[in-house]
DOFIVO-251972 format. One record per residue: x, y, z negated of N, C-alpha, C, CB in turn. Coordinates in steps of 0.02 Angstrom, whole numbers, plus 50000, padded with zeros to 5 digits. Atoms other than C-alpha are relative to their C-alpha. Glycine has a CB too. Layout:
<n.u = X n.v = Y n.w = Z ca.u = X ca.v = Y ca.w = Z c.u = X c.v = Y c.w = Z cb.u = X cb.v = Y cb.w = Z>
...
//
This chain:
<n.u = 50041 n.v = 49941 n.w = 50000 ca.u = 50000 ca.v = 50000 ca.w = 50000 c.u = 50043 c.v = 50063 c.w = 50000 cb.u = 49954 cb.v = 50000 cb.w = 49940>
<n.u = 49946 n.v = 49947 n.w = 50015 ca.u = 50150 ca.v = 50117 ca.w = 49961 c.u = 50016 c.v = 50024 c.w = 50074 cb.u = 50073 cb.v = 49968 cb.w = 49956>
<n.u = 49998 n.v = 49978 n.w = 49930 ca.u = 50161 ca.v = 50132 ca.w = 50161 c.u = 49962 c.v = 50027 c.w = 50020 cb.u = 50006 cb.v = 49965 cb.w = 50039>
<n.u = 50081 n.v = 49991 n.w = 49970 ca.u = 49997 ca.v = 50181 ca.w = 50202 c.u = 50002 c.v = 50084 c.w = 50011 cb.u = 49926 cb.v = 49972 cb.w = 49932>
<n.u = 50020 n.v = 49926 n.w = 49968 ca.u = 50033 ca.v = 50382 ca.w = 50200 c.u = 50093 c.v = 50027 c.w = 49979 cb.u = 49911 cb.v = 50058 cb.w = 49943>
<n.u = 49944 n.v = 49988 n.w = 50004 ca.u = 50193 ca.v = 50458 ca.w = 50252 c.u = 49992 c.v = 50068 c.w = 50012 cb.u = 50042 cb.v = 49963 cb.w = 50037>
<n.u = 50003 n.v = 49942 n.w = 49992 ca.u = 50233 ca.v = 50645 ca.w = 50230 c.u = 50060 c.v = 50035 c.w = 50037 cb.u = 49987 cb.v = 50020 cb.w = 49942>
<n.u = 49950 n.v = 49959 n.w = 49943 ca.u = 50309 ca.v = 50769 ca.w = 50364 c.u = 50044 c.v = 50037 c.w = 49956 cb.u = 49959 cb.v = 50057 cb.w = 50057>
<n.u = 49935 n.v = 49950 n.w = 50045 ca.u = 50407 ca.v = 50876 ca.w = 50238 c.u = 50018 c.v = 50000 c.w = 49951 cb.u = 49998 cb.v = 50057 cb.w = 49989>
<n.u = 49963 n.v = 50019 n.w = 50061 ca.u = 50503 ca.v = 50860 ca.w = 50091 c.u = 49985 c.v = 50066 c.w = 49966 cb.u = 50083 cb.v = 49978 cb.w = 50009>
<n.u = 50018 n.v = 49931 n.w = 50005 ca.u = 50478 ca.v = 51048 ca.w = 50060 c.u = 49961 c.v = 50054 c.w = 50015 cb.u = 50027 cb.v = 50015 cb.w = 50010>
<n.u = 50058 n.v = 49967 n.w = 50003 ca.u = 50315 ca.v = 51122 ca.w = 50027 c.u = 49973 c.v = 50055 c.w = 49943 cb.u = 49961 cb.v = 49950 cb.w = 50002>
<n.u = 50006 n.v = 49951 n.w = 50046 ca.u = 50283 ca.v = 51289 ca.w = 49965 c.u = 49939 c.v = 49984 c.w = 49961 cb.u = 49998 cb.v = 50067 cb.w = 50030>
<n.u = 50065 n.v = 50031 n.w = 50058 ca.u = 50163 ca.v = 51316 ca.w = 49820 c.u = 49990 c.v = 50082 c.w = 49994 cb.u = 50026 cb.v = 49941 cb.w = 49904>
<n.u = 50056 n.v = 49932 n.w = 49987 ca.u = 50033 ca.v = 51460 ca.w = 49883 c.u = 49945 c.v = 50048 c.w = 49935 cb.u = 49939 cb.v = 49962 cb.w = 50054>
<n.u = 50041 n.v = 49954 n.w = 50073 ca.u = 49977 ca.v = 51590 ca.w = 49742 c.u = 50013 c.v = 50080 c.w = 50010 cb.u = 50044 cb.v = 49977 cb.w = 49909>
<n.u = 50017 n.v = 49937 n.w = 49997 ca.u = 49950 ca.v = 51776 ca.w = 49726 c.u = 50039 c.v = 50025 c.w = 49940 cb.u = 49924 cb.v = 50013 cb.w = 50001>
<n.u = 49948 n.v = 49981 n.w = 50046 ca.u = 50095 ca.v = 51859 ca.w = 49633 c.u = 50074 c.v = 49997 c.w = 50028 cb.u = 49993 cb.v = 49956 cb.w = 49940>
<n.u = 49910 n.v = 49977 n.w = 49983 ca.u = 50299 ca.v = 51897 ca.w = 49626 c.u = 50020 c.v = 49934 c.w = 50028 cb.u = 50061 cb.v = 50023 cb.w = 49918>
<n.u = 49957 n.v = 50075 n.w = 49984 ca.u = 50410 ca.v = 51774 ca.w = 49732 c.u = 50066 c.v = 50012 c.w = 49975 cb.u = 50008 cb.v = 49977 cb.w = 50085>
<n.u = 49941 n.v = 50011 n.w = 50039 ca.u = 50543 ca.v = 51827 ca.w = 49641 c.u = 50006 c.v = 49970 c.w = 49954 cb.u = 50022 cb.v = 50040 cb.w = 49981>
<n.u = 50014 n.v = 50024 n.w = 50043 ca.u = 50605 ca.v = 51739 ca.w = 49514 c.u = 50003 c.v = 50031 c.w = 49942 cb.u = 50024 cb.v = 49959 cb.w = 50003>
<n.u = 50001 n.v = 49975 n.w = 50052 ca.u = 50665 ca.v = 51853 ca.w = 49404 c.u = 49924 c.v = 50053 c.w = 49979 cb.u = 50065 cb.v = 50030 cb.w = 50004>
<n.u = 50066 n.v = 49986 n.w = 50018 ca.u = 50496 ca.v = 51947 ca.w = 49421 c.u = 49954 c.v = 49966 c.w = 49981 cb.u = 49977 cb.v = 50021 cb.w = 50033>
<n.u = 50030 n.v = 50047 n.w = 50015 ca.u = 50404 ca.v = 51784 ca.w = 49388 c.u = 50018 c.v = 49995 c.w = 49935 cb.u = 50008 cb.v = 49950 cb.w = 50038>
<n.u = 49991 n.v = 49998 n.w = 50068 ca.u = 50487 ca.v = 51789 ca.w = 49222 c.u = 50000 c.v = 50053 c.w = 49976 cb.u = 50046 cb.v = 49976 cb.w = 49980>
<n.u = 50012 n.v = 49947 n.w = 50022 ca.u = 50452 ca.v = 51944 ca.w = 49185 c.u = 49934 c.v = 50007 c.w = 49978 cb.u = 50018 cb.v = 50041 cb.w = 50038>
<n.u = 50064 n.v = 49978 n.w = 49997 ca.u = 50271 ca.v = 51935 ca.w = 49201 c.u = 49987 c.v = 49946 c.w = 49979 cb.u = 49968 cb.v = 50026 cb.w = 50057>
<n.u = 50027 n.v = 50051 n.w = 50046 ca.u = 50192 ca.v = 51817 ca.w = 49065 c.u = 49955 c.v = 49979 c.w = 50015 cb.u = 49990 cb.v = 50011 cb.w = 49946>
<n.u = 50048 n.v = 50043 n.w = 49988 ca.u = 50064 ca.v = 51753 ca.w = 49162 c.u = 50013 c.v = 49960 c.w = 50039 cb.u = 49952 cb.v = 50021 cb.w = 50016>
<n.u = 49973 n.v = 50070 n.w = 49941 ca.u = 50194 ca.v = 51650 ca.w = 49269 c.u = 50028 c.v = 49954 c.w = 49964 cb.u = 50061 cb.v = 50016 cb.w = 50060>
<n.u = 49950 n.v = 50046 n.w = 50018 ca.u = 50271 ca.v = 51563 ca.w = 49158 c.u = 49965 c.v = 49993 c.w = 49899 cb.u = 50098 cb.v = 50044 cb.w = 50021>
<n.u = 50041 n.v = 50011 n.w = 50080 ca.u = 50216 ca.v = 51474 ca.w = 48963 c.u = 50089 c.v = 50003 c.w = 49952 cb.u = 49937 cb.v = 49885 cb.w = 49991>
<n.u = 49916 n.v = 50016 n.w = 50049 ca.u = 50359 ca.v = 51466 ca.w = 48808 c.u = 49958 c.v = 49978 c.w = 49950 cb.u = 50066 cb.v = 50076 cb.w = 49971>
<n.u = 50031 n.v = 50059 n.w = 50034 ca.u = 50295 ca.v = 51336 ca.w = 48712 c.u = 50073 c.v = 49967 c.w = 49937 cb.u = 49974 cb.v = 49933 cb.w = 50077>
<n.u = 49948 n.v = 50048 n.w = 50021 ca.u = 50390 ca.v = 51254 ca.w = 48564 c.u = 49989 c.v = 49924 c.w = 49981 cb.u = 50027 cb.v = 50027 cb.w = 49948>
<n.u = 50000 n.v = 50053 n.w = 49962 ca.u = 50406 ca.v = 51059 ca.w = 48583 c.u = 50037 c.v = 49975 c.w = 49967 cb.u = 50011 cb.v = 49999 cb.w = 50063>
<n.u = 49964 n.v = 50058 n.w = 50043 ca.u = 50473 ca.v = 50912 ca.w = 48496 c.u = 50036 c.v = 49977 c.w = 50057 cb.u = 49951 cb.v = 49938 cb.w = 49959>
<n.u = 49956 n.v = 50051 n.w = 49959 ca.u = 50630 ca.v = 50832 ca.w = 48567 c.u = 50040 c.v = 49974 c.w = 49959 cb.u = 50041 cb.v = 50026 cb.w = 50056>
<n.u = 49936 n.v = 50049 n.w = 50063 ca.u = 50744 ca.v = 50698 ca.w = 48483 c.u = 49983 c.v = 50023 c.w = 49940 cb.u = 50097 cb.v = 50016 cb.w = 50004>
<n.u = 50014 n.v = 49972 n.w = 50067 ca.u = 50634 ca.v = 50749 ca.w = 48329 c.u = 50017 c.v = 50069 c.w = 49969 cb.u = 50026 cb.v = 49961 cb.w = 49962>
<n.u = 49976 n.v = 49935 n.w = 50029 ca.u = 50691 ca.v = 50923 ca.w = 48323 c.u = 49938 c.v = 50042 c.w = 50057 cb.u = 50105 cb.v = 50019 cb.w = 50012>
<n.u = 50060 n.v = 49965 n.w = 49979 ca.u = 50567 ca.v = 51085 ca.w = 48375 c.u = 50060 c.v = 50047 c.w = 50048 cb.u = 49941 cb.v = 50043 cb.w = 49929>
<n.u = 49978 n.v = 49966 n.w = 49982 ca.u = 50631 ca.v = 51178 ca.w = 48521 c.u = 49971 c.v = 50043 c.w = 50052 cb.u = 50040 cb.v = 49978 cb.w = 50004>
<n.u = 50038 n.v = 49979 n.w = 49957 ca.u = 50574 ca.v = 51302 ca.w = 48656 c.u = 49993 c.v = 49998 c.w = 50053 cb.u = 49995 cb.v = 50034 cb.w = 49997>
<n.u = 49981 n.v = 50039 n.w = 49915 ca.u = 50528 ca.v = 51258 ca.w = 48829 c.u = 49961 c.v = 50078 c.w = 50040 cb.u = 49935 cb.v = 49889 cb.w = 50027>
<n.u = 50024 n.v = 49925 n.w = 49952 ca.u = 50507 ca.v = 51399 ca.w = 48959 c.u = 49975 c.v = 49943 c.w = 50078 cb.u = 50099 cb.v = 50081 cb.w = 50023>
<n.u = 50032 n.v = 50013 n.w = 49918 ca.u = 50386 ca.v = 51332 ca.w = 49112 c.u = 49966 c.v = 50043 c.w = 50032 cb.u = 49954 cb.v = 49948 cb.w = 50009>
<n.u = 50053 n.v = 49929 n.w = 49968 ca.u = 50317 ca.v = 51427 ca.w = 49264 c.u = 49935 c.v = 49947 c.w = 49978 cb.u = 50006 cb.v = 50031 cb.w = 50117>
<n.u = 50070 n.v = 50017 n.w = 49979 ca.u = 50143 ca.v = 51420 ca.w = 49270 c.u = 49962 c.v = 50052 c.w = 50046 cb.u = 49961 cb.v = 49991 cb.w = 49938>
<n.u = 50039 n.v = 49973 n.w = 49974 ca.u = 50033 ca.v = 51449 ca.w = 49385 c.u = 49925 c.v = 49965 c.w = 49995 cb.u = 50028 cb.v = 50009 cb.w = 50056>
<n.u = 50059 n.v = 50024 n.w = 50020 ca.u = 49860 ca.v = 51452 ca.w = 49341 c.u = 49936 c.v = 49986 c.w = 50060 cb.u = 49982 cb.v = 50049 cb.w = 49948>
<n.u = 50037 n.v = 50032 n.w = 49945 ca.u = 49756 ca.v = 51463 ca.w = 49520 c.u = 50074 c.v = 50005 c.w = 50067 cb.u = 49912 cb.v = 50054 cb.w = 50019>
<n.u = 49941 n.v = 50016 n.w = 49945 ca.u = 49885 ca.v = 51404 ca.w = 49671 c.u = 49963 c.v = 49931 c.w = 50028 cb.u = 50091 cb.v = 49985 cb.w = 49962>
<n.u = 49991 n.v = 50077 n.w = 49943 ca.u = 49883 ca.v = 51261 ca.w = 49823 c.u = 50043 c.v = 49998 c.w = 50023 cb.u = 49963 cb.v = 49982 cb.w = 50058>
<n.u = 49941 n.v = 50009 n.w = 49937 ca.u = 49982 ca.v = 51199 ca.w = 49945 c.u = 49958 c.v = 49933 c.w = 50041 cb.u = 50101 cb.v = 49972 cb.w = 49963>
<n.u = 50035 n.v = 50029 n.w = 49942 ca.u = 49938 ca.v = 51123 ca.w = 50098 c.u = 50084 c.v = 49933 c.w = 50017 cb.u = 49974 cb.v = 50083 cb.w = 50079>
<n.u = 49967 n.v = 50028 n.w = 49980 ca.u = 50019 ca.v = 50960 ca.w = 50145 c.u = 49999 c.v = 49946 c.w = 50061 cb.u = 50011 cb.v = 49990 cb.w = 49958>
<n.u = 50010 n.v = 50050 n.w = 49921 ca.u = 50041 ca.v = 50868 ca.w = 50319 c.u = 50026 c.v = 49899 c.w = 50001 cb.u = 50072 cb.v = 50050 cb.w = 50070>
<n.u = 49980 n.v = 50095 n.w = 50020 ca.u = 50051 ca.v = 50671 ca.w = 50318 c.u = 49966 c.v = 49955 c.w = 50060 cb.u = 49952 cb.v = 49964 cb.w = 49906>
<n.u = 50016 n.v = 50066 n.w = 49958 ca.u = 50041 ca.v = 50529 ca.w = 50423 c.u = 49955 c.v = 49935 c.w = 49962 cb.u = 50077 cb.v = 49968 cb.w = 50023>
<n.u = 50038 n.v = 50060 n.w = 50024 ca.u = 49894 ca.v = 50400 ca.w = 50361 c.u = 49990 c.v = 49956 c.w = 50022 cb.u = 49956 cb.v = 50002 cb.w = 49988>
<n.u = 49991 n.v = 50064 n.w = 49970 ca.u = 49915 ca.v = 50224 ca.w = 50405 c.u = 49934 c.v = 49950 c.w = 49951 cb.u = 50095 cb.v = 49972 cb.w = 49989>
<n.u = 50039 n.v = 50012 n.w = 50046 ca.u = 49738 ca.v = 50158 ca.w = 50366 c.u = 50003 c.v = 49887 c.w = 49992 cb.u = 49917 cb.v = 50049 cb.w = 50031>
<n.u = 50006 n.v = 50077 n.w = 49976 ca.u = 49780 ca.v = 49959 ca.w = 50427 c.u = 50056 c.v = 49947 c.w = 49934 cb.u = 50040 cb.v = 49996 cb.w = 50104>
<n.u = 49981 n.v = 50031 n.w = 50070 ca.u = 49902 ca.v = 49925 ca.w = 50257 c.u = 49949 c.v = 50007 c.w = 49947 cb.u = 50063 cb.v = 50033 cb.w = 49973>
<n.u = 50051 n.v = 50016 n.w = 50067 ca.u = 49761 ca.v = 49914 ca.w = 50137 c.u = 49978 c.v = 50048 c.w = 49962 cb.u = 50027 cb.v = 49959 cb.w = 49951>
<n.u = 50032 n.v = 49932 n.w = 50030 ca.u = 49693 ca.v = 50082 ca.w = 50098 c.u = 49958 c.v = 50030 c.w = 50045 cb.u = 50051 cb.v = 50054 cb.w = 49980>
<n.u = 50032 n.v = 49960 n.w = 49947 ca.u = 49569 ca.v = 50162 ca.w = 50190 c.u = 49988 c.v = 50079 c.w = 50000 cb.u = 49940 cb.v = 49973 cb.w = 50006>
<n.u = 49992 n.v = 49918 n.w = 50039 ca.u = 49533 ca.v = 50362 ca.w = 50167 c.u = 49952 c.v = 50012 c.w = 49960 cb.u = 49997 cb.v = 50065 cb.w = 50047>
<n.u = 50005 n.v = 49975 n.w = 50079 ca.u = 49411 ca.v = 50361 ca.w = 50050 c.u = 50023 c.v = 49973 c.w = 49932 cb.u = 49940 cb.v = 50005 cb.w = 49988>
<n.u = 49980 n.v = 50020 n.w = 50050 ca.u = 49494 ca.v = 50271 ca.w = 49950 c.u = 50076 c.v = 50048 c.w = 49981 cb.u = 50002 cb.v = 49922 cb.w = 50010>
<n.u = 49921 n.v = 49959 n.w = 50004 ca.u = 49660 ca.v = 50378 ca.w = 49978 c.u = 49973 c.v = 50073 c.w = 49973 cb.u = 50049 cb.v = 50010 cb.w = 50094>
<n.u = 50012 n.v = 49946 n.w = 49999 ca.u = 49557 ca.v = 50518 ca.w = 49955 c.u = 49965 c.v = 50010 c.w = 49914 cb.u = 49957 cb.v = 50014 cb.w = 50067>
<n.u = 50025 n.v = 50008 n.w = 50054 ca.u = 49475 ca.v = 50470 ca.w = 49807 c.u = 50071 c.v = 49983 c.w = 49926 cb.u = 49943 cb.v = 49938 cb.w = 50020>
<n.u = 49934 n.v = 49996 n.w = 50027 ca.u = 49664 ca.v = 50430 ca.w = 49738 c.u = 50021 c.v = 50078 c.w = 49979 cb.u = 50050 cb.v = 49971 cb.w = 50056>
<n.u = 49967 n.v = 49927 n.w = 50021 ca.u = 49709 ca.v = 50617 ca.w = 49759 c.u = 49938 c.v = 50029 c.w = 49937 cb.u = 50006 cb.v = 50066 cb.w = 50085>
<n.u = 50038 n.v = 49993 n.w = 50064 ca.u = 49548 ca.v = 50671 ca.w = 49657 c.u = 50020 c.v = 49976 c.w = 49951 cb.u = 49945 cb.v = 49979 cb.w = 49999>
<n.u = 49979 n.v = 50039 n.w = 50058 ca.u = 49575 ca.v = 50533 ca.w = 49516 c.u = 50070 c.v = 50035 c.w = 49968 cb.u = 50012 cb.v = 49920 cb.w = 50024>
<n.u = 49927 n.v = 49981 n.w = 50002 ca.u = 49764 ca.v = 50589 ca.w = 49510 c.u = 50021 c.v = 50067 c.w = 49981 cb.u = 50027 cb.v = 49991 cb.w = 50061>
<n.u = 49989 n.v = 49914 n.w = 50009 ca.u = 49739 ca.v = 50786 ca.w = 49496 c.u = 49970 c.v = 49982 c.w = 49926 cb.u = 49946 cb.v = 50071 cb.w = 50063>
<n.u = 50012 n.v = 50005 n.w = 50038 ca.u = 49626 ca.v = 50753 ca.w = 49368 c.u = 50016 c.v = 49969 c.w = 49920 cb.u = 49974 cb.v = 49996 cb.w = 50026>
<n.u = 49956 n.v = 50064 n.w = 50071 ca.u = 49696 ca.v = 50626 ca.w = 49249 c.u = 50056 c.v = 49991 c.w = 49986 cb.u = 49996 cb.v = 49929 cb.w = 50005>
<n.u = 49932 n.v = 50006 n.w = 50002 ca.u = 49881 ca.v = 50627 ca.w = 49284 c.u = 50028 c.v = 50064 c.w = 49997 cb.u = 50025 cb.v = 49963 cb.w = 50053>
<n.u = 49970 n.v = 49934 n.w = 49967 ca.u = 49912 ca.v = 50803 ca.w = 49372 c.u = 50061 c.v = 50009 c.w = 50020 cb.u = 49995 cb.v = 50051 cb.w = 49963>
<n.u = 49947 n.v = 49986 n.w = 49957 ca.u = 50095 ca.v = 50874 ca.w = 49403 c.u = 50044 c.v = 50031 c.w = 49953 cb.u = 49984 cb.v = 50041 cb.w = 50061>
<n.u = 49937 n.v = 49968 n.w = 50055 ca.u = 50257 ca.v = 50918 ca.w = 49313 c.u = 50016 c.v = 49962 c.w = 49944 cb.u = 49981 cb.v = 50070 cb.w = 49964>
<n.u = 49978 n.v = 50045 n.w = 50070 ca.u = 50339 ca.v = 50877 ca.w = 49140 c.u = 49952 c.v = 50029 c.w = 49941 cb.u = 50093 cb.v = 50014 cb.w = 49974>
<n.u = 50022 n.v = 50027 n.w = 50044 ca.u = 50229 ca.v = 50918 ca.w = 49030 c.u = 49913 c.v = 49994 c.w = 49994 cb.u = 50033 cb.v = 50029 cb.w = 49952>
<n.u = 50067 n.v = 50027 n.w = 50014 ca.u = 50066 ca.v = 50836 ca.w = 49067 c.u = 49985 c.v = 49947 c.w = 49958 cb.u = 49974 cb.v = 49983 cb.w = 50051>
<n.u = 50008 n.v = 50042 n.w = 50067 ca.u = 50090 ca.v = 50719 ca.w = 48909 c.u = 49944 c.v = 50064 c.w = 49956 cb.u = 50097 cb.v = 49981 cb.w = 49952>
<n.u = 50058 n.v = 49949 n.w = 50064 ca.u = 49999 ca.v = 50882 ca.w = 48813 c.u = 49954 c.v = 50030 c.w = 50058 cb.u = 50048 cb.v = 50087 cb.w = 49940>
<n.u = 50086 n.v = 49992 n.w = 49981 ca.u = 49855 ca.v = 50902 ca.w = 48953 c.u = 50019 c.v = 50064 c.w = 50059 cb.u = 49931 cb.v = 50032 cb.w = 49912>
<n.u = 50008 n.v = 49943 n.w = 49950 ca.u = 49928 ca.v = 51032 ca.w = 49074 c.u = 50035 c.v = 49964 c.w = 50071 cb.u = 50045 cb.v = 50078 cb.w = 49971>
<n.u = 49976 n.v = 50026 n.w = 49946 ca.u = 49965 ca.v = 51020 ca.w = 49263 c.u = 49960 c.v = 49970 c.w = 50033 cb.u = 50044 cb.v = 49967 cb.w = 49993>
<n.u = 50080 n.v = 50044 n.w = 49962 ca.u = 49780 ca.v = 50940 ca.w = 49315 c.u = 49983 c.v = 50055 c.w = 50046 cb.u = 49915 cb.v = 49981 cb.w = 49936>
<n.u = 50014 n.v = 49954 n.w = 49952 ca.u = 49731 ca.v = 51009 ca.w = 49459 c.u = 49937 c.v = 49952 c.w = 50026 cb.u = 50067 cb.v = 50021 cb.w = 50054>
<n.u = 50046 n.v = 50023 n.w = 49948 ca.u = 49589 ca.v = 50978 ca.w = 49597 c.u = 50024 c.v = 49992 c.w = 50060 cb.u = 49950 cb.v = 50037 cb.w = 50007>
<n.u = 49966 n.v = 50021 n.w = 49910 ca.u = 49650 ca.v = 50863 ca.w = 49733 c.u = 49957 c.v = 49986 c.w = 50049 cb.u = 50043 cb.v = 49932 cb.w = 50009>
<n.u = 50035 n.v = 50003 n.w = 49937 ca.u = 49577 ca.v = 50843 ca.w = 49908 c.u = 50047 c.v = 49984 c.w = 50065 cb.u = 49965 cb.v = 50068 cb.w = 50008>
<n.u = 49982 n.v = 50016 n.w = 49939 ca.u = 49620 ca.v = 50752 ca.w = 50076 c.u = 49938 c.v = 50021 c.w = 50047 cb.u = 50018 cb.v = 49926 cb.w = 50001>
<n.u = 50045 n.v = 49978 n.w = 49925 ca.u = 49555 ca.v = 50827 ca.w = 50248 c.u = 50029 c.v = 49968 c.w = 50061 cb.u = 50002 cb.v = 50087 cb.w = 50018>
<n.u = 49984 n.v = 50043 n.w = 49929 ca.u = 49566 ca.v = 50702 ca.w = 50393 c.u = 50001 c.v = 50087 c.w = 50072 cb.u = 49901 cb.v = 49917 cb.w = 50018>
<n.u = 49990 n.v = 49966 n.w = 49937 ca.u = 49630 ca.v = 50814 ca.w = 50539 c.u = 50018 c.v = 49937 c.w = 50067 cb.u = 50070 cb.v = 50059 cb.w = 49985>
<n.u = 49967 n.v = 50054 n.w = 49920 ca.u = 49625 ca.v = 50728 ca.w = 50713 c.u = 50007 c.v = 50036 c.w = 50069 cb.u = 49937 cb.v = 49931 cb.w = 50026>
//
C-alpha cells in the first residue's frame, strides 16, 4: 500500500498571510508558541512557529491498482489531520489540521 501515491516535490511551501521573514516571524507572537516542556525529566522552553490558519497544496501521483482506492486515500488524509496532525509536538494536541484530496484529471 506504501506505493499507491507518489509525490512530485520534496519541497512544498506552507501558504499563510503574514511575514516570510524569519526574523519577523519571531518577532510577531502570533507566529510562533514558547511553551515550557518536560525533557529527560527536567522543564525547559521550546520555541515553535505556529501557524494558526495556513495550507499547502500538494501534487502526487495515485496508483489506485496497489490496494487503496481514493476514497479510502482520501478518507486517510481526513483521519490523519485530525487525530495525528503534523510536527513535534502533537503528543499535547497541537498540529491537527483539516485534510483533503482533490482528484485532478
Amino acid at each position: 500500500m506504501e506505493k499507491a501515491l507518489s509525490f512530485t516535490s520534496l519541497n512544498v511551501p506552507l501558504k499563510y498571510e503574514g511575514p516570510k521573514k524569519i526574523e519577523e516571524l519571531f518577532d510577531n507572537r502570533q507566529f510562533h508558541s514558547r511553551l515550557s516542556v518536560g525533557v529527560q525529566g527536567k522543564r525547559v522552553m521550546r520555541v515553535r512557529p505556529q501557524f494558526n490558519v495556513w495550507s499547502m497544496c500538494l501534487a502526487g501521483l495515485f496508483i489506485p491498482d496497489v490496494g487503496l482506492n481514493f476514497d479510502e486515500l482520501s478518507d486517510l488524509a481526513e483521519t490523519a489531520g485530525l487525530t495525528v496532525g503534523i510536527g513535534d509536538n502533537r503528543v499535547n494536541g497541537y498540529g491537527r489540521f483539516r485534510g483533503s484530496i482533490v482528484e485532478v484529471k
